[in-house]
N, C-alpha and C positions, 0 to 999 in steps of 0.2 A: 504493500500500500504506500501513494506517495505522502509525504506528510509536509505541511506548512505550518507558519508560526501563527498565520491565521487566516480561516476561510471565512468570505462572504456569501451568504447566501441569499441569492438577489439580485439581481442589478435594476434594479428600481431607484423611488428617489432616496429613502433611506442607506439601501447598501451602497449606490456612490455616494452619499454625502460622507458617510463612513470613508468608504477606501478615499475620496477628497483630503476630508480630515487628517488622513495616515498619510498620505503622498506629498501634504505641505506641512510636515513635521519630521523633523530629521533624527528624533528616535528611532522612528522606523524605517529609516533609509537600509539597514540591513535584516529587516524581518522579510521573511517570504510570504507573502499574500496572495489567494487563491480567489477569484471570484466566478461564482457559477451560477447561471442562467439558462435557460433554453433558447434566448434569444438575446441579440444585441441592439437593444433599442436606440432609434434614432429617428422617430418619426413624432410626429404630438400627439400624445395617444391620452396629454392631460394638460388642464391647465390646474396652476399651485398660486393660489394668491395667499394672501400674509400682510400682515402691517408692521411698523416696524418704526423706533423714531431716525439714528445719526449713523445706523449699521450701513455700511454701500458696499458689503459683501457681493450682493448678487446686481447691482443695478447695471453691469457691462452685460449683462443678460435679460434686463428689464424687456418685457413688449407693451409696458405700460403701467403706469403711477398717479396714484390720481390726489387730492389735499382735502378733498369734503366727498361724505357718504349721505345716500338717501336713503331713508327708513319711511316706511307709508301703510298704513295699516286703516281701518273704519276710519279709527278716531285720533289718528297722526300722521301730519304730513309734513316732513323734516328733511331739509338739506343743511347741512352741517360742515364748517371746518374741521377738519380732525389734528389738526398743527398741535404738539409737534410732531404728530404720526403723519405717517404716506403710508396708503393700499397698494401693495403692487400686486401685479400679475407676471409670469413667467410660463412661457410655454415649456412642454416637455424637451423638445426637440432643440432648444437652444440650451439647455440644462444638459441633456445628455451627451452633446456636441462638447458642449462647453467641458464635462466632466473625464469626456475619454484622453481628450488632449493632453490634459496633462496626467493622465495616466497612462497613456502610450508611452513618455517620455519617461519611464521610470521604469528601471528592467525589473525590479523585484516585484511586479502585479505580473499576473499572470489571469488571463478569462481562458473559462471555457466552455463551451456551447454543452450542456447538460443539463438534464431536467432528474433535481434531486429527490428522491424516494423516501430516503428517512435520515434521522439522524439519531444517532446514538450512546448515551453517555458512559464511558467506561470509567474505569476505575480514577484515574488519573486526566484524561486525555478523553475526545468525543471521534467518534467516525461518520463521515459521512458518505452513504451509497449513493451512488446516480445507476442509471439504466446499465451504464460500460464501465466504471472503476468505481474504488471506493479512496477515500482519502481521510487522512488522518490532522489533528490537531491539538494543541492545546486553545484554544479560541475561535470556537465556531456563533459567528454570528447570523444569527436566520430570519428572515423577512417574508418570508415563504408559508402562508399557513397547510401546514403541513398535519394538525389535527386540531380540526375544530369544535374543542370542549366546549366555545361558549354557548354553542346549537344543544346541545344537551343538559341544559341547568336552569331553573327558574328563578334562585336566588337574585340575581341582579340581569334587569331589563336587558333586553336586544331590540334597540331603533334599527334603522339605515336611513342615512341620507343620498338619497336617491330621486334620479335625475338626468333629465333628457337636455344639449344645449345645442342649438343653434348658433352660428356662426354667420351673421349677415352680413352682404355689400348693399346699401343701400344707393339708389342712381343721384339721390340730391342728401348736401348735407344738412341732416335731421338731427343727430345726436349733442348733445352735450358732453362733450369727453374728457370735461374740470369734473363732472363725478359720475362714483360710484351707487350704484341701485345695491344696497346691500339686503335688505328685503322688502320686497311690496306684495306684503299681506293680504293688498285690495282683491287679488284674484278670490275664487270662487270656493271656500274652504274645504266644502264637504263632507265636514267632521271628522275632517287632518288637522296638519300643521302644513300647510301648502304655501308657496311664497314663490315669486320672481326675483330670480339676481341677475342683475345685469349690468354691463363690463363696456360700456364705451369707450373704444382704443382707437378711433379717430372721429374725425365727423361725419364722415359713410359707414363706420365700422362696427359691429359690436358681438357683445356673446350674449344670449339671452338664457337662460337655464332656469325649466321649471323644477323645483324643489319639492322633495316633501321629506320631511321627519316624521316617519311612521314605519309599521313593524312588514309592510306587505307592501311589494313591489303594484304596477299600475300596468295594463294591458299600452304597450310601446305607443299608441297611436293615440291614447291618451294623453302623453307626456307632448305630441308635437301639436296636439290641436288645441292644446293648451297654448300651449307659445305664438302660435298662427292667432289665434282668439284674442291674445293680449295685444301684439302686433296692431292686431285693425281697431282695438278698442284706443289705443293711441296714436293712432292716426300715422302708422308708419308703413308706407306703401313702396311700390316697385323697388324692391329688393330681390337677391339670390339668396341663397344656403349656398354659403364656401364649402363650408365643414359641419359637419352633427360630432355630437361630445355625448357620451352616457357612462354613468358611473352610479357605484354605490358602495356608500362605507360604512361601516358598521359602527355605531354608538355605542358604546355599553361601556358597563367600570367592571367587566368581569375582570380580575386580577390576573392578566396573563403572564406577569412577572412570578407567578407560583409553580410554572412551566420550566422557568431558568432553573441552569444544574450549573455546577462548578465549572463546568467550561462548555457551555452552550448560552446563548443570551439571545434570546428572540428582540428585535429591532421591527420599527415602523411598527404600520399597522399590527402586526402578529406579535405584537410586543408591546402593546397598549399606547403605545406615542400619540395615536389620534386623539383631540380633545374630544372626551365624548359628547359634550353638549351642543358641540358646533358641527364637528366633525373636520376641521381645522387640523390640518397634519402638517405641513409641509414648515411652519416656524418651529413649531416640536419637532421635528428633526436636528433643524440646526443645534438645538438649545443641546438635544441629549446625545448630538456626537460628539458635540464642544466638551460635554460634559464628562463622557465615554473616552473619550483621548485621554485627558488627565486621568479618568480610574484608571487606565487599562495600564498608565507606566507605573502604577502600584502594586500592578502584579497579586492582585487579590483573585479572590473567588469571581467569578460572574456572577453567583447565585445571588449576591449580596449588591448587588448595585444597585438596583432600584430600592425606590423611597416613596412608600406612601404617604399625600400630604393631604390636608385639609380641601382641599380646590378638587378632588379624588369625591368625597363624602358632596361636594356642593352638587358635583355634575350628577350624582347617584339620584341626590333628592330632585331633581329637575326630569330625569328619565323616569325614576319610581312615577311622579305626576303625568308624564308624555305618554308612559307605556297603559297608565289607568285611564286617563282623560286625554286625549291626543289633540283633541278639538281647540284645549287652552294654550297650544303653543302662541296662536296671534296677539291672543292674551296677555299673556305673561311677556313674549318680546316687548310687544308695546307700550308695557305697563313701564321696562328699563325705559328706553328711549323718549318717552314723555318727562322722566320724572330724574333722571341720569342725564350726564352729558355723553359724548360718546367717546369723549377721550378716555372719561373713565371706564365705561364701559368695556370700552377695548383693553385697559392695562388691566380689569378683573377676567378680561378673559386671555389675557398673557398669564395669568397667574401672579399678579406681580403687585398686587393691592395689598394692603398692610391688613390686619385683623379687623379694627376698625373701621378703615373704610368697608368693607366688607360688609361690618354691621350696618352701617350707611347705608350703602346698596338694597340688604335686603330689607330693610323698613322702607324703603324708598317702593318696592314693589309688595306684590300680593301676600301679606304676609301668613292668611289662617292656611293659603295654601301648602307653600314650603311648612308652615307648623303641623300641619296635618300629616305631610310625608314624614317629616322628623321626626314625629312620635311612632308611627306605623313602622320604621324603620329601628326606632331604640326600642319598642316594646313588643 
């Protein structure tokens, strides 16, 4: 078996930001790195937005930044600065361009076209099988859901945020591309959580994606008659579809850090990095391979790296309500956004509000509801 100092498993956006991380740090100039996929992407098979205040980590890769978000629901209609934050957006395909480059230039990365089977923790060390070899390590990181417990458990809810997006050219320019539609509620609920986001990236351009936060996927032609329906209700005509976008990510606070073994560490989504409440991944990345770099030259267990925190328990009681009442998501957003600024808003859902605020925040919204979960949850 060959053996590396450490295999990725993945090449998505977490296992490059990972091998990224390792390739611009000169610890690991002499470790040997393995990374494996079935495929080598290079196409935009995603878009990753984020916000973010003085980081210009990724802006040479920007497709678009915006300085005020819209939020619009029955009973709010809000366009907002968000200063000191900017929204950006980044396509898949300038990320994964961006990320091979300078991993081409580093002899010690190694890819190779494989579709991994299992992994397995050994006494000391993990192996990993694919279809044609098996490979060994002390540092297997997996981004790959390779068995999904959290399908089989009712202790803690299972959303998706799931979602069909269009890609328009429109013939005259229509858009306002100083902001972002971060949700508009106004659509037709259905006793969801259903919403419009939408991504102005010039004044002909834009992404429209109809949203919903609920437990059961939508027959595909509902998701586009949605978007076409929104289109003619605001008055935006002769256009094409460049591109359609569809995705769905799984919400939940199942603990999939109870999966990691002493030299296995599940990463991204299959490793809990999504916020569950947004479903917001792609700034969770950055945070926890920044993070992951430092543990990793300490040479500890993996089992031990994650850290359950309080922002863990908020998203829980937000889903415990979504997954009972799915209807109150328009609710509940709007209740923030009326009554909250969105700077703050945005740094509570970085994780990065102090306790207090926090308390702020939730008096500021529906409070017997979160208290109802709270108790249902402690008793």
């Amino acid at each position: 078996m060959l053996n590396y100092d450490y295999i990725i498993v993945g090449a998505g956006a977490s296992g490059l930001a990972l091998a990224y991380r390792m390739a611009s740090d000169s610890f690991f100039d002499n470790k040997s790195i393995l990374i494996l996929d079935k495929e080598k992407k290079s196409k935009n098979d995603k878009t990753w937005c984020f916000w973010e205040q003085e980081n210009k980590e990724w802006n040479a890769i920007l497709n678009k930044s915006w300085d005020k978000i819209i939020f619009k629901s029955e009973n709010v209609n809000l366009k907002e600065p968000i200063y000191p934050y900017e929204y950006k957006m980044i396509r898949s395909a300038s990320f994964y361009k961006h990320i091979w480059k300078v991993l081409e230039n580093k002899n010690n990365f190694t890819f190779e076209n494989s579709s991994v089977d299992k992994i397995i923790q050994k006494d000391n060390f993990a192996e990993v099988i694919t279809s044609e070899k098996a490979y060994t390590s002390k540092a297997v990181f997996n981004s790959v859901y390779l068995n999904r417990e959290d399908l089989n458990q009712t202790k803690y809810p299972l959303l998706q945020q799931h979602f069909i997006g269009y890609f328009i050219k429109a013939e005259a320019p229509v858009f306002d591309d100083s902001s972002a539609t971060f949700m508009d509620f106004s659509v037709d609920q259905k006793g969801n959580t259903r919403f419009m986001y939408a991504l102005p990236y010039s004044k002909t351009e834009a992404l429209f994606e109809y949203t919903l936060f609920s437990k059961n996927l939508l027959n595909e032609q509902e998701y586009k008659d949605a978007i076409v329906n929104y289109l003619e209700e605001n008055n935006i005509k002769n256009y094409k579809i460049t591109e359609i976008e569809k995705g769905s990510i799984p919400m939940t606070c199942y603990p999939f850090w109870k999966q990691n073994s002493q030299n296995v560490l599940n990463i991204g989504t299959a490793g809990g990095w999504t916020k569950a409440s947004t479903g917001f991944t792609f700034k969770n990345i950055q945070k926890n391979t920044n993070k992951l770099i430092t543990y990793l030259k300490k040479e500890k267990s993996l089992k031990t790296y994650y850290k359950k925190n309080r922002f863990w328990f908020y998203d829980l009681l937000l889903l415990d309500i979504l997954a009972e009442k799915n209807h109150l998501g328009a609710h509940i957003f709007s209740s923030m956004f009326k009554n909250i600024s969105p700077q703050k808003i945005l740094k509570f859902l970085d994780e990065e509000t102090t306790f207090f605020e926090e308390i702020y925040i939730f008096l500021k919204m529906h409070k017997r509801l979160f208290l109802k979960a709270l108790l249902k949850r402690v008793f």
